[in-house]
SEBATOR-286197 format. One record per residue: x, y, z of N, C-alpha, C in turn; residue in three letters; residue number from 0. Coordinates in nm, 4 decimals. Example, Ala and Ser with C-alpha at 12.3 -4.5 7.8 and 13.67 -1.06 7.14 Angstrom:
# SEBATOR-286197
       n_xx       n_yy       n_zz      ca_xx      ca_yy      ca_zz       c_xx       c_yy       c_zz   residu   num
     1.3190    -0.5690     0.7800     1.2300    -0.4500     0.7800     1.3200    -0.3300     0.7800      Ala     0
     1.2850    -0.2250     0.7080     1.3670    -0.1060     0.7140     1.2900     0.0030     0.7870      Ser     1
This chain:
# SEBATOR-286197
       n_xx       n_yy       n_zz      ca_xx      ca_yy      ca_zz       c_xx       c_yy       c_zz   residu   num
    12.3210    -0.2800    -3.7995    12.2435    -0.2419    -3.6829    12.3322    -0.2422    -3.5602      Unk     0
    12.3201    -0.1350    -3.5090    12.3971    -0.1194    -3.3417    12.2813    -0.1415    -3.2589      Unk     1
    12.2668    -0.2144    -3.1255    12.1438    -0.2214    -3.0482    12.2101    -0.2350    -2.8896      Unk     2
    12.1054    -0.2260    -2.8469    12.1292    -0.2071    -2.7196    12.0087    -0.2872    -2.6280      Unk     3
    11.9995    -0.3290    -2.4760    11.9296    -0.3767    -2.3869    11.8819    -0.3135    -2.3151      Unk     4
    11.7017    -0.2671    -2.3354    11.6261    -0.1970    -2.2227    11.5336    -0.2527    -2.1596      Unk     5
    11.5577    -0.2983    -2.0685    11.4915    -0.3822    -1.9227    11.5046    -0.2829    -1.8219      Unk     6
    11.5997    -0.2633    -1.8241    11.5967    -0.1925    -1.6419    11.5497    -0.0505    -1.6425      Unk     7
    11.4697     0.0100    -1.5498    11.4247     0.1349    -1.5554    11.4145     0.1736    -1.3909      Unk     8
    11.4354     0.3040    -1.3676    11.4876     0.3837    -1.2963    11.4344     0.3968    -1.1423      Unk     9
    11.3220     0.3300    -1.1688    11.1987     0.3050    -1.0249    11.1749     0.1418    -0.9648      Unk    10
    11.2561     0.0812    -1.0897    11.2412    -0.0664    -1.0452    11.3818    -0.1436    -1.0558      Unk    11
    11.4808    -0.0881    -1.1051    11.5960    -0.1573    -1.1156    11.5495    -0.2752    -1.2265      Unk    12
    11.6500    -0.4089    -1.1880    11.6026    -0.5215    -1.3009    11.4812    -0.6234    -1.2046      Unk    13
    11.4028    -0.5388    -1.1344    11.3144    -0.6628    -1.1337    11.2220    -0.6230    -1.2181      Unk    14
    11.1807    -0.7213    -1.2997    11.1100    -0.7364    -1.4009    10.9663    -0.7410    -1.3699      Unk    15
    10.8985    -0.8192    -1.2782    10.7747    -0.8610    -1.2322    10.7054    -0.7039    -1.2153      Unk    16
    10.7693    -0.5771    -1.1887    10.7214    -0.4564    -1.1437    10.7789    -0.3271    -1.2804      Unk    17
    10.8312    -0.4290    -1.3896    10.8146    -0.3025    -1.4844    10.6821    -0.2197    -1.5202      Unk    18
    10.7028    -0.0916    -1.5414    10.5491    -0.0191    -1.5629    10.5798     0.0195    -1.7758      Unk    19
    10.7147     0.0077    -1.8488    10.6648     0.0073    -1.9729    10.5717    -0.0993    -2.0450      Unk    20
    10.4778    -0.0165    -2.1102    10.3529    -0.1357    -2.1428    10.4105    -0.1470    -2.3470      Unk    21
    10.3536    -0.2463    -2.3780    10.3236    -0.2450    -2.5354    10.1767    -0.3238    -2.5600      Unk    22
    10.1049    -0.2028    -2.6088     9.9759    -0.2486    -2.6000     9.9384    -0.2723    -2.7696      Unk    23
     9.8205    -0.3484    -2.7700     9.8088    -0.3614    -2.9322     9.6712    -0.2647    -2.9183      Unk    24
     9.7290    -0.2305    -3.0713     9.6333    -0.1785    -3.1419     9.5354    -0.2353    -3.1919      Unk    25
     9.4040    -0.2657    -3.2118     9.3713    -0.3390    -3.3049     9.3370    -0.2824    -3.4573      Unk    26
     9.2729    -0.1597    -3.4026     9.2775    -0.1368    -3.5326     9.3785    -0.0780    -3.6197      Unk    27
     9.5063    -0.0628    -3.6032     9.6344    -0.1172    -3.7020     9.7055    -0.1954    -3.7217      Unk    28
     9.6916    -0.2844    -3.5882     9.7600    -0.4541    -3.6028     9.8811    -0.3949    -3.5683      Unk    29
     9.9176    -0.2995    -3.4642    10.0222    -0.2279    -3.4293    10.0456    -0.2440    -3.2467      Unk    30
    10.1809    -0.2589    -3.2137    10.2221    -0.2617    -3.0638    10.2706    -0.0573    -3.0255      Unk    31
    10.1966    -0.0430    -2.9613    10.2229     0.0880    -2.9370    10.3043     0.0557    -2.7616      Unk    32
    10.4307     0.1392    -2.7999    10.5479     0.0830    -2.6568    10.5181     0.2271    -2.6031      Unk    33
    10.4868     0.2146    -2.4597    10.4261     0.3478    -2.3748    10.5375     0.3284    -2.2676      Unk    34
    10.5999     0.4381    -2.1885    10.6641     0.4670    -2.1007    10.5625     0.6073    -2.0003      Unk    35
    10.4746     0.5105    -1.9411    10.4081     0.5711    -1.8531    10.4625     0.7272    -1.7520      Unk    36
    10.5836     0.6636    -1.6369    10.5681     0.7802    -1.5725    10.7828     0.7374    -1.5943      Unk    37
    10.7911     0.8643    -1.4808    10.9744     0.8860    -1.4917    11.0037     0.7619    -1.4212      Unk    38
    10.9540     0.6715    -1.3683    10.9777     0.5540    -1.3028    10.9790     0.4639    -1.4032      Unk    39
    10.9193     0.4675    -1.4788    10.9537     0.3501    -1.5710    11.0569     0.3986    -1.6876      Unk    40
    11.1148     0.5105    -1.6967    11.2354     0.5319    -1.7944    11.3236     0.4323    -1.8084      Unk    41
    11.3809     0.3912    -1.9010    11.4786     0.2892    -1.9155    11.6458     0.3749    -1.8903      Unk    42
    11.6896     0.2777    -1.7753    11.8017     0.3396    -1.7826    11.8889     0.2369    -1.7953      Unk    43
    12.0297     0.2857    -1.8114    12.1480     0.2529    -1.7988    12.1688     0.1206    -1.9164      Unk    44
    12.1157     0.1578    -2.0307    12.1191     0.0686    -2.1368    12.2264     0.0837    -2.2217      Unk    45
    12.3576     0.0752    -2.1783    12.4325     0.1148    -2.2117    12.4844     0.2099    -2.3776      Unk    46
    12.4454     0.1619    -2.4726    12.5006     0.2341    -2.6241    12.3940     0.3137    -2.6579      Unk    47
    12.2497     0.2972    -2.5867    12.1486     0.3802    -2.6230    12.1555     0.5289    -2.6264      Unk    48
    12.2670     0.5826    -2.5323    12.2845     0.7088    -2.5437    12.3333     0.7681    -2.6793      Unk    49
    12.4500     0.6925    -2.7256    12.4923     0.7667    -2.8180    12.5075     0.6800    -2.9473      Unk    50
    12.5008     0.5538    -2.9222    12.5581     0.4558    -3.0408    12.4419     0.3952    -3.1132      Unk    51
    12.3427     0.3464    -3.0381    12.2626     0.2033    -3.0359    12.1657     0.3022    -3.1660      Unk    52
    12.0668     0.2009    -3.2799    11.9894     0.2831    -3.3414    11.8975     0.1433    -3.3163      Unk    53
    11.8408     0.0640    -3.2630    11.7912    -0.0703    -3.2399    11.7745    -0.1049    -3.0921      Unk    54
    11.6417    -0.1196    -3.0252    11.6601    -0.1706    -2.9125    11.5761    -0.2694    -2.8626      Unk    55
    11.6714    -0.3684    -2.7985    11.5343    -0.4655    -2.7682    11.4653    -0.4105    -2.5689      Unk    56
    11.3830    -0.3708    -2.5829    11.2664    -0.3094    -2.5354    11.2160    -0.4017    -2.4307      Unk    57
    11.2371    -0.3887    -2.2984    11.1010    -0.5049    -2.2244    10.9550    -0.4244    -2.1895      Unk    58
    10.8932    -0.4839    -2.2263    10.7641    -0.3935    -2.1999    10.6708    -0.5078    -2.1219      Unk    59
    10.5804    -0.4753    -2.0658    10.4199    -0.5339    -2.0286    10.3469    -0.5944    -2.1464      Unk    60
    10.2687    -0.6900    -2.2135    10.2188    -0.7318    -2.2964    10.0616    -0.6758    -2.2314      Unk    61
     9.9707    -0.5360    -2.2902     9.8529    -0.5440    -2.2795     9.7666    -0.5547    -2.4242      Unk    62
     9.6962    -0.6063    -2.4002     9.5743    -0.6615    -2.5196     9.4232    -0.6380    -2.4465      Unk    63
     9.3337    -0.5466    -2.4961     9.2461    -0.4775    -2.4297     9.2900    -0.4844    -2.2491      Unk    64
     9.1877    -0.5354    -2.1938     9.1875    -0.5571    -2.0254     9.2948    -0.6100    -1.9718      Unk    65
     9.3517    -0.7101    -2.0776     9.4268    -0.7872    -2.0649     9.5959    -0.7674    -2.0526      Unk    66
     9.6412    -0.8184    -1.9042     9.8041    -0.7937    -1.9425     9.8736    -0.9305    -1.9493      Unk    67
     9.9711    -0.9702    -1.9998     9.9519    -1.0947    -2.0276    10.1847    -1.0899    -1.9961      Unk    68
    10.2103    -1.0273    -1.8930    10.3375    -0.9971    -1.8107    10.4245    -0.9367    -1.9477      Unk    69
    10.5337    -0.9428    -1.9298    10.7032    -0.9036    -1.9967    10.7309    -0.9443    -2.1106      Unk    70
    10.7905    -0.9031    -2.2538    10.8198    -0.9526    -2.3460    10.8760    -0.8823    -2.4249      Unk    71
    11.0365    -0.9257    -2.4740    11.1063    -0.8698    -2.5464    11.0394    -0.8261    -2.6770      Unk    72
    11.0785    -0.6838    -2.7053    11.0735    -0.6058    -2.8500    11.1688    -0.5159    -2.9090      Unk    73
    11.1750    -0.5349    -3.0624    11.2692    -0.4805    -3.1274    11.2090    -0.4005    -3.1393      Unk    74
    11.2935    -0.2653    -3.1186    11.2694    -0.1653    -3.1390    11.3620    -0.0549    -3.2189      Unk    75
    11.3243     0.0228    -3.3705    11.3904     0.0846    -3.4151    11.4151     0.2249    -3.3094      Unk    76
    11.5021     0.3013    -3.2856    11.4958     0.4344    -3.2039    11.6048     0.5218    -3.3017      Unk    77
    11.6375     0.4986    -3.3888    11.7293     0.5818    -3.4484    11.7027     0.5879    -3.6075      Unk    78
    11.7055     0.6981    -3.7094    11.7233     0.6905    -3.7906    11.8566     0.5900    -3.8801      Unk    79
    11.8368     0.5017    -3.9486    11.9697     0.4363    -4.0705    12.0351     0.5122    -4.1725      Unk    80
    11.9753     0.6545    -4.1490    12.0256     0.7484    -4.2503    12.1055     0.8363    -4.1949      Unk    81
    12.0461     0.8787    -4.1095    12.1319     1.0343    -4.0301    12.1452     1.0243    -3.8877      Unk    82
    12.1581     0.8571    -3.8449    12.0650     0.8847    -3.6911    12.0393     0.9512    -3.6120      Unk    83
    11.9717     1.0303    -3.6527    11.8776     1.1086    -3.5608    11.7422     1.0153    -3.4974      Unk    84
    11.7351     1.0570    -3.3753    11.6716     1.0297    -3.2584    11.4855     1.0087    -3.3509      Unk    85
    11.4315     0.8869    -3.3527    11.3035     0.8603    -3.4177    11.1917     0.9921    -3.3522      Unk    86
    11.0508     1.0153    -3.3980    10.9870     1.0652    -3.3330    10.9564     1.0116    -3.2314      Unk    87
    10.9229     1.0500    -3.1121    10.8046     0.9981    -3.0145    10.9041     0.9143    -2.9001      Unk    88
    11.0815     0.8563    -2.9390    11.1539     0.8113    -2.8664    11.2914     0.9060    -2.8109      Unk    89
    11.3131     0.9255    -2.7108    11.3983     1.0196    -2.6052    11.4961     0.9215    -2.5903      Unk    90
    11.6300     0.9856    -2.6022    11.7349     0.9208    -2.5426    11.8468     1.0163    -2.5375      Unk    91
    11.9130     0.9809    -2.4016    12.0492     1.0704    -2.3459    12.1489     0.9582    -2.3170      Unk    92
    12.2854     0.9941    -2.2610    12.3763     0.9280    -2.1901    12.4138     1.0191    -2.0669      Unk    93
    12.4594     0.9043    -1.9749    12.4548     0.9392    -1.8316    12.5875     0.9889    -1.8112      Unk    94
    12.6492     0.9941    -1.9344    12.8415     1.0472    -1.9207    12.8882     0.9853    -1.8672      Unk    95
């Protein structure tokens, strides 16, 4: 596994208290669905994510129905282990 660190995003820098990525549960799959709301909350400058990383640990919002319950690291697959190619549903570039 190659991985990389996504906390910081593009509208908030690293303060954390004002990230807008959420990971909300599902209940009915017992699943964390990781949402990147608007271009302000893009994760940037995570360094190997552009071209290397296939693993990322993720800071998101903890929501559970109504409930947000602040920040919490997640692993996150973003790359295929076979061909890495880019997963569905996850975007990633490098800033050159």
């Amino acid at each position: 596994m190659l991985g990389c660190y996504a906390q910081t995003e593009l509208g908030h820098g690293s303060n954390v208290k004002e990230l807008e990525t959420t990971a909300t549960l599902d209940m009915a799959t017992d699943e964390w669905v990781l949402h990147t709301p608007t271009i302000k909350a893009t994760k940037f400058w995570p360094g190997s994510m552009g071209l290397m990383a296939n693993h990322a640990i993720v800071f998101a919002r903890i929501v559970v129905g109504d409930n947000d319950y602040g920040v919490s690291p997640f692993m996150v697959q973003i790359r295929s282990l076979e061909d890495h190619t880019v997963l569905p549903g996850v975007s990633c570039g490098d800033l050159g």
